[in-house]
ZAMARGU-4260 file (C-alpha; in steps of 0.2 Angstrom, whole numbers, plus 5000, padded with zeros to 4 digits):
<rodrens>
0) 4717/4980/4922 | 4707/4998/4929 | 4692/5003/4917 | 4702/5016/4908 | 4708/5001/4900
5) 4692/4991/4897 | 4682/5006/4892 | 4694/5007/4874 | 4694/4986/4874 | 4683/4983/4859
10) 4690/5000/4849 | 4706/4997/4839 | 4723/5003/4845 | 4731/5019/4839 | 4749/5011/4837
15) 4757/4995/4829 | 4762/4980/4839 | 4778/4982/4830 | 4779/4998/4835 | 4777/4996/4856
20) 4787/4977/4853 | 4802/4981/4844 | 4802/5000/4848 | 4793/5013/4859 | 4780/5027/4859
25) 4788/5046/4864 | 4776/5060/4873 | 4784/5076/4879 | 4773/5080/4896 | 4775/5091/4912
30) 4779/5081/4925 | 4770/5086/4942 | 4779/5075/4952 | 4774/5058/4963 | 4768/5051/4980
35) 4766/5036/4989 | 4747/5029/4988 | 4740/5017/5001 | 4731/5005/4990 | 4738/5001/4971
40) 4722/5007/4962 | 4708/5016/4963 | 4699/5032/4955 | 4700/5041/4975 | 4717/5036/4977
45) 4721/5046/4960 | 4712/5060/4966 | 4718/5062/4982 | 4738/5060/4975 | 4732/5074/4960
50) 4727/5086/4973 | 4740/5084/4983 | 4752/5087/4970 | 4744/5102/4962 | 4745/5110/4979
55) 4763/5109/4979 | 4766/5112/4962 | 4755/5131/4965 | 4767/5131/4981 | 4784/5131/4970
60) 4777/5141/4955 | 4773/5154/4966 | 4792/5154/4972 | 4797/5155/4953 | 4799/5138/4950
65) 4792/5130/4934 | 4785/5114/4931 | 4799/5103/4923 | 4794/5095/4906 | 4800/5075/4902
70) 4802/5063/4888 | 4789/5046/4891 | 4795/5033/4882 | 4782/5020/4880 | 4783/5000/4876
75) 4780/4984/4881 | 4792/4984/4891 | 4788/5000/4904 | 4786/5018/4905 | 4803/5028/4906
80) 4803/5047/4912 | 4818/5056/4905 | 4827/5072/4901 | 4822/5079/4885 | 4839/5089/4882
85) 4850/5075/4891 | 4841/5059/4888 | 4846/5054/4906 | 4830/5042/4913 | 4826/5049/4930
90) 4812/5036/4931 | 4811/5019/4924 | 4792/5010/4928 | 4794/4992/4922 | 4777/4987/4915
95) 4774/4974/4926 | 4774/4985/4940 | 4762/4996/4934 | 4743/4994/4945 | 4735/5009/4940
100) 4733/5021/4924 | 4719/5034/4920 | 4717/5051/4914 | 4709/5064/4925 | 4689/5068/4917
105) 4687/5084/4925 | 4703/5090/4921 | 4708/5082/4901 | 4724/5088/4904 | 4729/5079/4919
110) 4733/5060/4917 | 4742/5047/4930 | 4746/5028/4933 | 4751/5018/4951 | 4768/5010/4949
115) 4775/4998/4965 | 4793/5004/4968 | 4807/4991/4966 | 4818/4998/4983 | 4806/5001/4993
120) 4790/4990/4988 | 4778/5006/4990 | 4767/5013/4978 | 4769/5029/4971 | 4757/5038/4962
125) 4762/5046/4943 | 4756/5063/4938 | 4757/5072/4922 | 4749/5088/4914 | 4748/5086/4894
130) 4738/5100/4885 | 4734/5089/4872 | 4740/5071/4875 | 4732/5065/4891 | 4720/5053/4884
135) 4731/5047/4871 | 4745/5042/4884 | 4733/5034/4895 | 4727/5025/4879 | 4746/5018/4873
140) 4748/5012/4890 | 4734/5000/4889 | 4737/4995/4874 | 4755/4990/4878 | 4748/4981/4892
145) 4738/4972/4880 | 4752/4965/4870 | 4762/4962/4883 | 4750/4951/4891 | 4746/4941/4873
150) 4765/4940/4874 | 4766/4932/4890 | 4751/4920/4885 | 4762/4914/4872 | 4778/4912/4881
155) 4769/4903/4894 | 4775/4918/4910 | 4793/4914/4904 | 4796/4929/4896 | 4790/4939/4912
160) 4802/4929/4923 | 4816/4932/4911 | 4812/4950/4910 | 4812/4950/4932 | 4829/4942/4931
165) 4837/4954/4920 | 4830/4968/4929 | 4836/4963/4946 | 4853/4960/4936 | 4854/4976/4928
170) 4849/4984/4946 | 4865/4973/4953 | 4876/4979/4941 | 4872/4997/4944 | 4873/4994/4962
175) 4891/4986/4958 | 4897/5002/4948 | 4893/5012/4961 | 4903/5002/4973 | 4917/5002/4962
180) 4917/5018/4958 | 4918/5025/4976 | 4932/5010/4980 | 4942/5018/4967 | 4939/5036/4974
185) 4945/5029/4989 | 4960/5021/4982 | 4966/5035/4974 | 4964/5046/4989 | 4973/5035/5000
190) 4988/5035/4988 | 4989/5053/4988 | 4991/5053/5008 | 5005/5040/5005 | 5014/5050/4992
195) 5012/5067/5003 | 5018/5055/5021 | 5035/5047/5008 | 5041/5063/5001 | 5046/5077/5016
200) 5045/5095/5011 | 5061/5104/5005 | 5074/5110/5017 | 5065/5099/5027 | 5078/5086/5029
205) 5088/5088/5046 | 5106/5077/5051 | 5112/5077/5070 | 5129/5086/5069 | 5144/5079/5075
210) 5152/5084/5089 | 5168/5094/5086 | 5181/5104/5095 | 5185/5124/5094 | 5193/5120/5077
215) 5180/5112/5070 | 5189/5097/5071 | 5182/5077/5079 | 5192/5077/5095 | 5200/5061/5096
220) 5207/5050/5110 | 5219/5036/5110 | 5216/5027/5124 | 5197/5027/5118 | 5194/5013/5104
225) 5183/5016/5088 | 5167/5009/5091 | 5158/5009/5070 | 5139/5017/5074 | 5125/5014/5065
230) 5121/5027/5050 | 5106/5040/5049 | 5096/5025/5040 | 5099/5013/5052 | 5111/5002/5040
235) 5128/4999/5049 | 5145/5006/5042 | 5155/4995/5030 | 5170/4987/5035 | 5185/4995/5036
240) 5197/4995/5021 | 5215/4988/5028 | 5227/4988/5016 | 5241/4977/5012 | 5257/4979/5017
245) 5266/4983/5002 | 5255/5000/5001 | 5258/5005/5018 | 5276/5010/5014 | 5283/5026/5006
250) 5291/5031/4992 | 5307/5024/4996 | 5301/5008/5003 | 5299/5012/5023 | 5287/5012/5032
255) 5279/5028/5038 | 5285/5038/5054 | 5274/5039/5068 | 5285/5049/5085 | 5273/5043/5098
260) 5273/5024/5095 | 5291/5025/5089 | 5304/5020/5105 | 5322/5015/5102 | 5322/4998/5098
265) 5311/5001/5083 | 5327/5010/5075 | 5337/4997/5063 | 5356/4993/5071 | 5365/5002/5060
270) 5358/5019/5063 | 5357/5015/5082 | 5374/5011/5084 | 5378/5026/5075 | 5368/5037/5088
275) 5376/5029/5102 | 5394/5032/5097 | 5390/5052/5092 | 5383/5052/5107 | 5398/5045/5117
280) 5410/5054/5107 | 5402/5070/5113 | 5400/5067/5130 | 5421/5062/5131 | 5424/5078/5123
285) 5414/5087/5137 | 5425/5077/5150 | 5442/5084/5143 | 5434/5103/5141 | 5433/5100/5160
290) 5448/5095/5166 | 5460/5107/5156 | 5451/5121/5162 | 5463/5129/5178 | 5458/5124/5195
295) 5464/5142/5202 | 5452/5152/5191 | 5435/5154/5198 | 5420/5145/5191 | 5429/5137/5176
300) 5426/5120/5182 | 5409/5123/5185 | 5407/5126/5169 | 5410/5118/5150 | 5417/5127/5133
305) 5398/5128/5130 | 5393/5140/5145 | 5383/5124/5154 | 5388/5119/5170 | 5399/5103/5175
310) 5384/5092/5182 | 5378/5092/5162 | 5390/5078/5162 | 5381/5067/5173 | 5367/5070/5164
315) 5372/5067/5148 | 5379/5050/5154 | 5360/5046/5160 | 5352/5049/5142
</rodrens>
């Protein structure tokens, strides 16, 4: 407790208990900024922290900068700095960190407390300009430290503890958020690479062409066998389809021609004895052509009724 607190013990409080308990006390201020303090109190420390602040505060004014004005919120509980337009709390001074609180005499306007930070375990120095609330602030601060210590009196220091341990929660759970938050931005980012590497852009999609002949055409051997390859995805070709006997014959029943696996004992016996007399039939009617033919008359024997010559015969008996 400093003796801007002690100095106002014996006087009667501005606000209800009711008031800093259950609620909080709103100021609107100018917020000169903070710095880290060596010692946790003390009227030279203040000093030293308000002069150095003003110096750097004529510094950025005199680059067109203006001092930005904050909401305090005021309660047993702490000191909260926020945005007046947003509400977003850009400082949060739990009470019991809180060493230090005064208001400048020389300059009634100016007014600062000490607060240990909960990061980094320094102290930083506090300092506000209020035209006319200065001493007021200082005074609600004491007299929220007041309660707050009759309230711990009471609870026998389990409400500070209690108020420790949710603090230290509320810090982990922020901390958490902020985990999660970036897990997820990573997440999604990762997804996105995955969908761009999955689909390949259009046009895009290239096959190895078969090789093929001047017609366009698969050249194909006979003595070569057919060996199935695997497909473009890697998956090998399905079976081939045979089908069953019955199928594999025409219209009338017989089986498909095929002239270069065909010989002369695939014919039935019927038509091949057929062939065989029309052939011999020919080749004895060749034989007599021959023989009538004069002996006298030059060439005729050399030669048949059809214009070939004699030795045809001997080849026609070799087919």
């Amino acid at each position: 407790m400093n003796r801007a607190f002690n100095r106002k013990k014996d006087k009667s409080w501005m606000h209800t208990p009711e008031a800093l308990a259950k609620h909080y006390i709103a100021y609107n201020a100018k917020f000169l900024g903070n710095t880290e303090v060596e010692a946790p109190k003390g009227t030279e420390v203040v000093k030293d922290a308000v002069r150095k602040l003003k110096f750097q505060r004529h510094i950025k004014k005199s680059e067109g900068q203006k001092i930005p004005k904050v909401e305090l919120q005021i309660s047993i509980y702490g000191v909260k700095i926020l945005d007046p337009k947003t509400k977003d709390v850009q400082h949060n001074c739990q009470l019991h960190r809180i060493s230090f609180c005064a208001d400048d005499k020389t300059d009634k306007r100016i007014f600062t407390f000490i607060c240990k930070d909960s990061e980094s375990n320094k102290h930083l120095c506090y300092v506000f300009d209020s035209e006319k609330c200065a001493e007021e602030i200082t005074l609600t601060i004491g007299q929220a430290f007041d309660l707050a210590y009759k309230k711990f009196l009471e609870s026998g220091g389990k409400d500070v503890e209690t108020r420790k341990q949710i603090g230290s929660l509320q810090k982990r759970i922020q901390e958490l958020e902020t985990e999660n938050s970036e897990l997820k931005k990573q997440l999604q980012e990762l997804e996105e690479q995955l969908m761009i590497a999955h689909v390949p852009p259009a046009g895009s999609i290239s096959m190895k062409p078969q090789s093929t002949d001047i017609f366009d055409m698969v050249p194909f051997s006979p003595v070569t066998p057919l060996v199935p390859t695997l497909a473009s995805n890697g998956c090998p070709p399905p079976p081939p389809t045979t089908l069953p006997p019955d199928i594999r014959k025409d219209l009338f029943g017989a089986e498909p021609f095929d002239p270069f696996t065909c010989g002369a004992a695939d014919f039935p016996p019927d038509i091949q004895s057929k062939l065989d007399e029309m052939q011999h039939h020919l080749v004895h009617q060749l034989d007599q052509e021959v023989q009538e033919v004069p002996e006298d008359q030059p060439g005729p024997r050399d030669q048949n009724l059809l214009g070939l010559p004699a030795s045809l015969k001997y080849v026609s008996h070799l087919i």
